[in-house]
C-alpha positions as a printed Julia matrix, in Angstrom:
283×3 Matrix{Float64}:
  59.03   37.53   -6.2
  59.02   34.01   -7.5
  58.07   32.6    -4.24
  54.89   35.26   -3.95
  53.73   34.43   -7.38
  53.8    30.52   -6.16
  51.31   31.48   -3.42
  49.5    33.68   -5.69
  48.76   30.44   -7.76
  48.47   28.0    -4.96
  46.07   29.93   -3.59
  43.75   30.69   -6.57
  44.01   26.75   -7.89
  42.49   26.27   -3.68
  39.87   28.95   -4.5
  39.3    26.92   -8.21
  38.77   23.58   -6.49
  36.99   24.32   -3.49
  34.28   26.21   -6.49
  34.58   22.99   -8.47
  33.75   21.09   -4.69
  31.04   22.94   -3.89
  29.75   23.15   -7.48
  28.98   19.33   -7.44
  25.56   18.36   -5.75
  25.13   17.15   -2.3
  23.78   13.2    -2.19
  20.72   14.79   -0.31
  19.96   16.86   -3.98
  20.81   14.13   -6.67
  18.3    11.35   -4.61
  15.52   14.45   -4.42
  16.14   14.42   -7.88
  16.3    11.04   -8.27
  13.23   10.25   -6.34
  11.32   13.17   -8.72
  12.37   11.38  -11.93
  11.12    7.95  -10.46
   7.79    9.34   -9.63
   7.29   10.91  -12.72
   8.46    8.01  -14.88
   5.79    5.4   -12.39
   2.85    8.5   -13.27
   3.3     8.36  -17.21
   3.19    4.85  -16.89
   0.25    4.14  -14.64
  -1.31    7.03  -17.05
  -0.86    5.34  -20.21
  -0.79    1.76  -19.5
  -2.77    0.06  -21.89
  -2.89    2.93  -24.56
  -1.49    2.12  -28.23
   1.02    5.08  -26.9
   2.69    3.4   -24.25
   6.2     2.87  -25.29
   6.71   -0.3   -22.72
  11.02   -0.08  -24.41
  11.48    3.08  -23.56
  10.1     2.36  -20.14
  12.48    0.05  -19.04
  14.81    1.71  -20.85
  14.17    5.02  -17.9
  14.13    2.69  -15.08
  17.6     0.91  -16.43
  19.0     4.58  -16.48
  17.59    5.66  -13.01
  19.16    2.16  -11.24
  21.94    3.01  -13.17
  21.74    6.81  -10.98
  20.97    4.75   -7.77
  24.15    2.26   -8.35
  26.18    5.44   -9.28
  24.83    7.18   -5.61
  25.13    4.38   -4.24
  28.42    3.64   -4.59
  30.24    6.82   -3.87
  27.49    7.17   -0.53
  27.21    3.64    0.5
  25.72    4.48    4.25
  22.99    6.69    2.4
  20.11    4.95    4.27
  17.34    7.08    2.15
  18.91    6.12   -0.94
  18.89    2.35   -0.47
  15.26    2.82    1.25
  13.91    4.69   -1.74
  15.98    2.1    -4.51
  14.48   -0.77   -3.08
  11.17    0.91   -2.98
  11.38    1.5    -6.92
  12.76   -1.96   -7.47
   9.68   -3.59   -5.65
   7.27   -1.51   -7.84
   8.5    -3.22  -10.93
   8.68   -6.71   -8.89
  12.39   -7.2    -8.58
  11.59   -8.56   -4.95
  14.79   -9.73   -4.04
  16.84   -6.92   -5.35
  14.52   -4.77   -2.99
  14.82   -6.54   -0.4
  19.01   -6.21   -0.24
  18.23   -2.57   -0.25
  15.73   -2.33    2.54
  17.74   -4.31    4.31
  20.63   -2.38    4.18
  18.1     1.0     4.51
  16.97   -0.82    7.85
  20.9    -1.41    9.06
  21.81    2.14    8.8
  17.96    4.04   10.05
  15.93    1.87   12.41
  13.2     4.41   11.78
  12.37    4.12    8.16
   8.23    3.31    8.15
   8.14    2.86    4.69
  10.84    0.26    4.72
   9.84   -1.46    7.79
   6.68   -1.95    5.68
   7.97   -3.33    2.59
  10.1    -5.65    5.08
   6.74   -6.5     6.45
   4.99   -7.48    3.24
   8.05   -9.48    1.99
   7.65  -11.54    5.4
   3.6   -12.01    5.14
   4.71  -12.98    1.03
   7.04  -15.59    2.18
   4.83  -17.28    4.9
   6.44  -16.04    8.19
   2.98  -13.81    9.04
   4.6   -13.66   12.79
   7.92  -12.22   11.57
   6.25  -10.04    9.47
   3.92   -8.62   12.8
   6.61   -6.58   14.38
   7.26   -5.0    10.85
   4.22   -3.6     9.88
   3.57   -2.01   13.9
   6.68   -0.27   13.86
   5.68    1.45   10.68
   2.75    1.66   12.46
   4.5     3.18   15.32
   6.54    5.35   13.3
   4.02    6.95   10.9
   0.82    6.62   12.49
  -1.33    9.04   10.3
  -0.45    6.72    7.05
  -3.55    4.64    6.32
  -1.63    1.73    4.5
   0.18    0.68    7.08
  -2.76    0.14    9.6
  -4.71   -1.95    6.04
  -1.75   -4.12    5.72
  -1.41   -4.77    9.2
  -5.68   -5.53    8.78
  -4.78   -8.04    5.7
  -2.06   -9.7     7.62
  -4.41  -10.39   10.58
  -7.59  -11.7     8.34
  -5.02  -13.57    6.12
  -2.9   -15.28    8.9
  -5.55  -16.04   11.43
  -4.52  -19.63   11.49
  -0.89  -18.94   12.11
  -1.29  -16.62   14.98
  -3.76  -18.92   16.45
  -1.17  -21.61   16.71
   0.95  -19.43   18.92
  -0.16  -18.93   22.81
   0.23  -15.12   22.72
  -2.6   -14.64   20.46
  -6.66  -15.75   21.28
  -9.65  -15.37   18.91
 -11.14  -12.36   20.49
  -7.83  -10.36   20.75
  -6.81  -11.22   16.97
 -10.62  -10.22   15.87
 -10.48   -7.19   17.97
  -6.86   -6.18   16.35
  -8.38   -7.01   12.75
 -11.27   -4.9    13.19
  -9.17   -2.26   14.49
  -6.45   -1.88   11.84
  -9.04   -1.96    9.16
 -11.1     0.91   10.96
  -8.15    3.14   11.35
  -7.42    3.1     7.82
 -10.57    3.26    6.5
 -11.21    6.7     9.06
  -7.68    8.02    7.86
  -8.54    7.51    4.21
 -12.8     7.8     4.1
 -12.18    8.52   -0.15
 -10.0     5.06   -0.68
 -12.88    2.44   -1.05
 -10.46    0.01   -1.03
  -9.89    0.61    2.55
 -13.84    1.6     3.39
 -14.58   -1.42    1.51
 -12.24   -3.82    3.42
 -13.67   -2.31    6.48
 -17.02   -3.75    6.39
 -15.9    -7.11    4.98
 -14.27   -7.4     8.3
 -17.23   -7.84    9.74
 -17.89  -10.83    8.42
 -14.01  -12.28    9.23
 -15.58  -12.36   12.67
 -15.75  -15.62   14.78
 -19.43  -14.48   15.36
 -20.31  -12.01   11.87
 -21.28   -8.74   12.96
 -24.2    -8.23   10.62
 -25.52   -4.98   12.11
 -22.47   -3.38   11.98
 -21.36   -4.69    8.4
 -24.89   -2.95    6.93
 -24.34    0.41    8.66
 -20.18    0.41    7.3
 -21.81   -0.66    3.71
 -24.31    2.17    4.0
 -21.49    4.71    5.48
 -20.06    3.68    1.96
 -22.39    4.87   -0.18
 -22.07    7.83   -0.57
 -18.86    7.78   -2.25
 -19.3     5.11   -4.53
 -19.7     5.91   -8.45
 -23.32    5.18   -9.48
 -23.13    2.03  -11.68
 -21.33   -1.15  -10.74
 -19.13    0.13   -7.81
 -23.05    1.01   -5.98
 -24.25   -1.61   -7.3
 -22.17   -4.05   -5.33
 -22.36   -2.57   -2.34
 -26.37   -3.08   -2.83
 -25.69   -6.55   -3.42
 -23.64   -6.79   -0.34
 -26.51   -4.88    1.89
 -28.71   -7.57    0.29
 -26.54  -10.03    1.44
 -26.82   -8.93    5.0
 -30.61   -8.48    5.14
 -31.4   -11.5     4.03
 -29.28  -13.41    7.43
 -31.17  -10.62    9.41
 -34.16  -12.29    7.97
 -35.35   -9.52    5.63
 -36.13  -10.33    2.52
 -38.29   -7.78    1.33
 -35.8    -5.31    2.29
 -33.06   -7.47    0.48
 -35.49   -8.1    -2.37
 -36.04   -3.98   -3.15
 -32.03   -3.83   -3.67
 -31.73   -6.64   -5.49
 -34.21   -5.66   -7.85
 -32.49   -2.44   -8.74
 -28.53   -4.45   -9.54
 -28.62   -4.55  -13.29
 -24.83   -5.2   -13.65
 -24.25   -8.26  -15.57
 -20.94   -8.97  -14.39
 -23.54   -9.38  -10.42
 -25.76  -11.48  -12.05
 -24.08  -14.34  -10.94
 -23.57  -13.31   -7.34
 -26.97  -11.79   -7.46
 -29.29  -15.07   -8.46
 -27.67  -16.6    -5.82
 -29.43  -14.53   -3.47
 -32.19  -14.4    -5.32
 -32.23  -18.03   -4.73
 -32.52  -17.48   -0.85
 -35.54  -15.24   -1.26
 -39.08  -16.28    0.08
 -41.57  -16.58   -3.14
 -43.8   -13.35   -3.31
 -47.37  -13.74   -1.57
 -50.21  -14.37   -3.63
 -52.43  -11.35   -4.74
């Protein structure tokens, strides 16, 4: 009898901790959590930066606590590859570089095939001056998430801001690095037509050119229009199109626009071209 009522117990304090087991969450839950309160706590912020309600303590006082979370999941799942890939992403948000970098390191050591680490790693490289490190970065997030505009605008930047350095090495000419530029900024600006930033970018290229592409800088600009907010952002893409007319040699054309940019924060940029116009003919 005594023996049975042993069992008995032994087997309901099993049944008690395998419910107490599989009552705690799974790693996979508390980052999805984890990654829910970061997002949230990044949207209130980026909402009410700047207002008199912005409570910048109790801020950091949500990111201490969610690093806190991280360094708590961190520790009892150390070869959690997502969970060091999105704790370095929230730690270079708030510009703890270095910190993030450990993480997406270790992120990279356990998942080759990460794209949003691989381009963090990449903009950390272009950052610290190695441009060419940076390269094989940003194409294998590339590679690895090719629908995602940012990656293909970063590769873009990295190309227009490096030129220099990748002319220096012998794999690289003029034509192929212009042609890559050019390229990258096009894909992202034709997987994201509503981000002007990218649209935008897109027809600067043009001018990054070793010979500008005026022609097809004023058709980009014009493709822009359209989805610019009447004011300044329109505005500045007329001052650009003026720009361009005026080294296709047509200054009434350039004139008309330039007439109709009111913005005071052009004027500046504006009298300059102004400057390059042809007095009016005599009536």
């Amino acid at each position: 009898m005594v023996k049975t009522l042993r069992s008995v117990i032994a087997l309901v304090a099993l049944a008690a901790g395998l419910r107490a087991e599989d009552s705690s969450p799974m790693p996979v839950d508390t980052l999805r959590d984890l990654v829910a309160r970061q997002q949230a706590i990044f949207a209130d912020a980026e909402k009410n930066q700047g207002s008199p309600d912005f409570d910048q303590d109790n801020f950091k006082s949500q990111l201490q606590q969610l690093a806190e979370a991280y360094d708590v999941l961190l520790h009892d799942h150390p070869d959690f590859a997502e969970a060091h890939a999105d704790y370095g992403e929230m730690l270079w948000k708030i510009d703890m570089r270095k910190e993030a970098v450990i993480q997406l390191l270790q992120a990279n050591d356990l998942d080759k095939d990460i794209p949003v680490v691989k381009n963090l790693l990449g903009n950390y490289l272009a950052e610290d001056g190695r441009p060419l490190e940076a390269l094989p970065y940003f194409m294998a997030a590339i590679e690895l998430a090719p629908r995602e505009p940012l990656y293909h605008y970063n590769l873009g930047l990295l190309l227009a801001s490096a030129r220099d350095d990748f002319l220096k090495d012998d794999h690289w000419t003029r034509a192929a690095l212009d042609h890559s530029m050019i390229e990258a900024f096009r894909r992202a600006a034709e997987l994201a037509p509503g981000r002007i930033e990218y649209t935008y970018r897109y027809a600067k290229a043009f001018y990054d050119l070793e010979t500008p592409d005026w022609e097809n800088a004023l058709k980009a600009w014009r493709a822009i229009e359209p989805q610019a907010k009447p004011g300044p952002e329109l505005q500045l893409i007329h001052l650009q199109e003026a720009n361009i007319l005026l080294k296709q040699n047509k200054p009434d054309d350039a004139r008309a626009l330039l007439d109709a940019i009111t913005d005071p924060k052009l004027a500046e940029e504006k009298q300059k071209l102004v400057a390059q116009l042809p007095p009016k003919p005599a009536k």
